[in-house]
Backbone as ProteinMPNN parsed JSONL, in Angstrom:
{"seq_chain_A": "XXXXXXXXXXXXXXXXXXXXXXXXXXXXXXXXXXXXXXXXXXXXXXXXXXXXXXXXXXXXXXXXXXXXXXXXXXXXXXXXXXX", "coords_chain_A": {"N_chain_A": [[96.306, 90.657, 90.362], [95.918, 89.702, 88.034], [97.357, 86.982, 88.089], [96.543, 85.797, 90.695], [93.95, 85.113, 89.484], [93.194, 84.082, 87.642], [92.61, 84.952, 85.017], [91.756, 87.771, 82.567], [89.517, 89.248, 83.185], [88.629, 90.499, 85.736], [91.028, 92.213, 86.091], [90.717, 94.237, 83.904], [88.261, 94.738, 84.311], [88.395, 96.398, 86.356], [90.262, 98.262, 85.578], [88.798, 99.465, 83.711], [86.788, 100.387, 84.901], [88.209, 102.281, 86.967], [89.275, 104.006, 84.841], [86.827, 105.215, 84.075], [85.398, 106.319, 86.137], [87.411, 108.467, 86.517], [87.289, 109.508, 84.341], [85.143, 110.783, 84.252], [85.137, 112.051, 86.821], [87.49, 113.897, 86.981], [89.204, 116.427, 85.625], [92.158, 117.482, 83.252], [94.32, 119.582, 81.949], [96.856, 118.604, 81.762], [96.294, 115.798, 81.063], [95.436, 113.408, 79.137], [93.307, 112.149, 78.083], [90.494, 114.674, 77.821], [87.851, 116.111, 79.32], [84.512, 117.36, 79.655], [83.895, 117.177, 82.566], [82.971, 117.44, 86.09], [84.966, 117.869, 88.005], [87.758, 120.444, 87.677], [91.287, 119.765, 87.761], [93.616, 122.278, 88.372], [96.507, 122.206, 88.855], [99.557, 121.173, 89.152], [101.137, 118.116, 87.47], [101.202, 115.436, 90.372], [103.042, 113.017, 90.872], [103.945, 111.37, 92.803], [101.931, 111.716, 94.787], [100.282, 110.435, 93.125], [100.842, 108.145, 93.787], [100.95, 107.433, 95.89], [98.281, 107.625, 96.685], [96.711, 105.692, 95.404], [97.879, 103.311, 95.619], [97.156, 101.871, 98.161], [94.588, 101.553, 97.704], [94.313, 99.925, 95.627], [95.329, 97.873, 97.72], [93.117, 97.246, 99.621], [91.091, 96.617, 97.461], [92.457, 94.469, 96.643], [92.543, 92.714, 98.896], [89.473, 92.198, 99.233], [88.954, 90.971, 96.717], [90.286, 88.591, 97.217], [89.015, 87.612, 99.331], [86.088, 87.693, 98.511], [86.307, 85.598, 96.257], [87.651, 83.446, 97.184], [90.58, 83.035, 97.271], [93.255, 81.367, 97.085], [96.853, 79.837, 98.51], [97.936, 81.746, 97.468], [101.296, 81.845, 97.811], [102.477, 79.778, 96.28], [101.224, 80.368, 93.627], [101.95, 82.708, 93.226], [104.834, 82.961, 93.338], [105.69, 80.311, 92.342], [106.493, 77.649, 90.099], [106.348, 78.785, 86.22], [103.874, 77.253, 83.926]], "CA_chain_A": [[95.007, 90.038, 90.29], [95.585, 88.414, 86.735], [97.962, 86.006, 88.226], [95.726, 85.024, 91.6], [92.347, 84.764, 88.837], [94.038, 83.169, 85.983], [91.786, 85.277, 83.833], [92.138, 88.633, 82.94], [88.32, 89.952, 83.432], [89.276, 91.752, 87.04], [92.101, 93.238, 86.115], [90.332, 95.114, 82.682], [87.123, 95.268, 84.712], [89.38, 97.389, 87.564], [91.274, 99.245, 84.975], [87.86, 100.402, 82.96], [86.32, 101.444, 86.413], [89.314, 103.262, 87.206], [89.495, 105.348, 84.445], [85.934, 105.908, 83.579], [85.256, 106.953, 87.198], [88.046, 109.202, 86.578], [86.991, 110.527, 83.091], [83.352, 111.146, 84.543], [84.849, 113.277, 88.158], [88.0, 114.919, 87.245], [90.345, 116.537, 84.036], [93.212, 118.525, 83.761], [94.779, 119.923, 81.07], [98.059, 117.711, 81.36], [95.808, 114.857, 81.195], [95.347, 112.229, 77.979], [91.714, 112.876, 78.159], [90.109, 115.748, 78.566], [86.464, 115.914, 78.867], [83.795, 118.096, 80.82], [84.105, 116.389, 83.641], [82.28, 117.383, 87.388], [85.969, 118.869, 88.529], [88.759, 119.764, 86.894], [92.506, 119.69, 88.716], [94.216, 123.213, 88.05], [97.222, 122.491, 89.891], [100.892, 120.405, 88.343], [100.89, 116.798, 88.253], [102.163, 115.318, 91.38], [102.864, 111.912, 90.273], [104.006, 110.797, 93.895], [101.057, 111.488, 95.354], [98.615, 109.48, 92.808], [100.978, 106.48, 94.189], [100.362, 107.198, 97.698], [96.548, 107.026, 97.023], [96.378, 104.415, 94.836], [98.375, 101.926, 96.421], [96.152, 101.507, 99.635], [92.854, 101.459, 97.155], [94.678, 98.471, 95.179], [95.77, 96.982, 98.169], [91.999, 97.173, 99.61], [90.368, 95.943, 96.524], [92.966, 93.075, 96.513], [91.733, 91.984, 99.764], [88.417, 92.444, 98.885], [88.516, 90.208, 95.941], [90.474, 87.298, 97.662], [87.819, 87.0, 100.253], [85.124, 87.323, 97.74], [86.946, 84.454, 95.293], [88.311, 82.573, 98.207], [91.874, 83.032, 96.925], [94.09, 80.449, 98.436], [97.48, 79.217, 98.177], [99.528, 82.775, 97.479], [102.715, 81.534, 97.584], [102.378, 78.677, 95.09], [100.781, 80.858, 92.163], [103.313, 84.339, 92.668], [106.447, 82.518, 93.303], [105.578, 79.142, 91.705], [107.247, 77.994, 88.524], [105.573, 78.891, 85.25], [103.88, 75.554, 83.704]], "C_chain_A": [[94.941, 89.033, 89.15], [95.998, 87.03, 87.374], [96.877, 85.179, 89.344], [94.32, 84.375, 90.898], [92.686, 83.874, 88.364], [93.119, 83.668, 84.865], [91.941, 86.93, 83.883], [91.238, 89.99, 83.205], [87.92, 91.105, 84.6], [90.165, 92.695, 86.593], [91.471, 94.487, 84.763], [89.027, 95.506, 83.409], [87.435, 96.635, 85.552], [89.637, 98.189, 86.733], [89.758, 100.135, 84.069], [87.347, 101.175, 83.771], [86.724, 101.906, 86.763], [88.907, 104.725, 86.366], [88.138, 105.918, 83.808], [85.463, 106.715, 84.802], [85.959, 108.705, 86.903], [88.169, 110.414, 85.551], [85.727, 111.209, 83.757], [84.122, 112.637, 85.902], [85.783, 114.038, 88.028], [88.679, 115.281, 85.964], [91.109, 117.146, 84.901], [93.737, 118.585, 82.334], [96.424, 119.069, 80.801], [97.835, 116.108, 81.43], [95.602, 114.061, 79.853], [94.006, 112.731, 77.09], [91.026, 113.743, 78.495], [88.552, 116.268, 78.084], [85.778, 117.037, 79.948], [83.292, 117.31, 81.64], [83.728, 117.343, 85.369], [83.668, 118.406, 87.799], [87.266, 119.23, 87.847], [90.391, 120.473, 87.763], [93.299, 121.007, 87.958], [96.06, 123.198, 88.195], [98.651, 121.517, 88.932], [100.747, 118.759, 88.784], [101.6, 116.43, 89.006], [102.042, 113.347, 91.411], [103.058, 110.625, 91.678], [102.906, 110.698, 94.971], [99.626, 110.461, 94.67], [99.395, 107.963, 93.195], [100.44, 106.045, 95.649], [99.063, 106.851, 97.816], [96.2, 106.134, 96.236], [96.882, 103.389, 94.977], [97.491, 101.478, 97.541], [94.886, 101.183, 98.816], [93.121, 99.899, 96.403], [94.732, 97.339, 96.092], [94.383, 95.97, 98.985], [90.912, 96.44, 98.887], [91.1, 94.411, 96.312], [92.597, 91.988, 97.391], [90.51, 91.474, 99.331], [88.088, 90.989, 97.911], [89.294, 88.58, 96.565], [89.4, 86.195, 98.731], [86.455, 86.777, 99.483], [85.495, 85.387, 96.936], [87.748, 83.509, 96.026], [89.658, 82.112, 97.428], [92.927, 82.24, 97.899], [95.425, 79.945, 97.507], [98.724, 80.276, 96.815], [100.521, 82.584, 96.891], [103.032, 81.015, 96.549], [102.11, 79.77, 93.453], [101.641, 82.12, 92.0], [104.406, 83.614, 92.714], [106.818, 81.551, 92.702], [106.695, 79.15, 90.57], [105.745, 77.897, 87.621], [105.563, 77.367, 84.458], [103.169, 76.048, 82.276]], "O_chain_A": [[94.301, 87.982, 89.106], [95.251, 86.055, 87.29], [96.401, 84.095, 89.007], [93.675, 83.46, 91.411], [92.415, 82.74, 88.758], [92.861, 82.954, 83.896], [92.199, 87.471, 84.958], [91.612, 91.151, 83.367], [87.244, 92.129, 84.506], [90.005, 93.907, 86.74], [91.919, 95.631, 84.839], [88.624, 96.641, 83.151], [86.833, 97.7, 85.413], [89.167, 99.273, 87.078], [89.803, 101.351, 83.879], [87.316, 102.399, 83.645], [85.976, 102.636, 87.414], [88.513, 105.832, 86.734], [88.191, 106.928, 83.107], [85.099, 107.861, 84.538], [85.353, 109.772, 87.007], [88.682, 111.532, 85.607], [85.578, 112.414, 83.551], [83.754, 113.812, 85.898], [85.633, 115.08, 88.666], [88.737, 114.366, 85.142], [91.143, 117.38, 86.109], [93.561, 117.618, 81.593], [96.968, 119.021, 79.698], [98.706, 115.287, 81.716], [95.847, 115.095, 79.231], [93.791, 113.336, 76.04], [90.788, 113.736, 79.703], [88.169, 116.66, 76.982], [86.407, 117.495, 80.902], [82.221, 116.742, 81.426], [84.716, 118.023, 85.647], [83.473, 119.617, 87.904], [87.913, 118.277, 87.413], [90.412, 121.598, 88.261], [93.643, 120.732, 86.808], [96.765, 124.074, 87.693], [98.304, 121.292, 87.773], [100.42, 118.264, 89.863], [102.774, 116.765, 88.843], [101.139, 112.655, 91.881], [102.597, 109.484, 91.697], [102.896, 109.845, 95.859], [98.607, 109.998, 95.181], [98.848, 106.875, 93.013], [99.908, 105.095, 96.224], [98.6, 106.076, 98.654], [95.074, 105.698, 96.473], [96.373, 102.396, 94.457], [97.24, 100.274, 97.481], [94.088, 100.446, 99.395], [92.37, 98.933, 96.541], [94.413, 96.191, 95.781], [94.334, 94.743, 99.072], [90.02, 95.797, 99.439], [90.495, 93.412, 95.922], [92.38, 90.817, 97.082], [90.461, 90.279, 99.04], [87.252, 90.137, 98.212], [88.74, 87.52, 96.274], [89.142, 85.0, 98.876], [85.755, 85.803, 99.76], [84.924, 84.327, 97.191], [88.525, 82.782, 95.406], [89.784, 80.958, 97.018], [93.266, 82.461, 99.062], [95.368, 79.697, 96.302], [99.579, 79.993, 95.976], [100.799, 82.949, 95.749], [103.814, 81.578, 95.782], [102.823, 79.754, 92.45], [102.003, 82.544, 90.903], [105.069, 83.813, 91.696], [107.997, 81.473, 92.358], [107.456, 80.043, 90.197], [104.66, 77.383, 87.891], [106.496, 76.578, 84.311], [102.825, 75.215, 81.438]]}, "name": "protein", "num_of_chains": 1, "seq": "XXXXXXXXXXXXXXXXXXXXXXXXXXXXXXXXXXXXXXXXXXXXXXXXXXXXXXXXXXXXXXXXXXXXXXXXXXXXXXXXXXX"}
């Protein structure tokens, strides 16, 4: 997202809403943060599964914001050369 914006206000806006969502609904004791939080995960971390569900939510929100920000021209700004 930094690279398609050119700013890096999405990507820190995304990443605060991430993890405050995540401070607010769930803990766990092998967690960073650990707050009284709505649920808290008893269970071992399973590090393959927070990719499986957070890849599709990234990939979702990536849409999301290209159609909002009429993102055009892909190719040019990921593969481009750096100027």
């Amino acid at each position: 997202m930094y690279i398609m914006d050119d700013g890096l206000e999405l990507a820190l806006g995304m990443h605060y809403g991430n993890n405050f969502v995540g401070i607010l609904l769930m803990t766990a004791d092998w967690t960073v943060l650990q707050t009284d939080s709505v649920l808290k995960y008893v269970g071992e971390p399973n590090m393959s599964m927070m990719f499986v569900t957070s890849i599709p939510l990234q990939i979702l929100l990536l849409i999301y914001f290209s159609k909002k920000y009429n993102w055009v021209n892909w190719r040019e700004k990921l593969l481009g050369s750096v100027q």
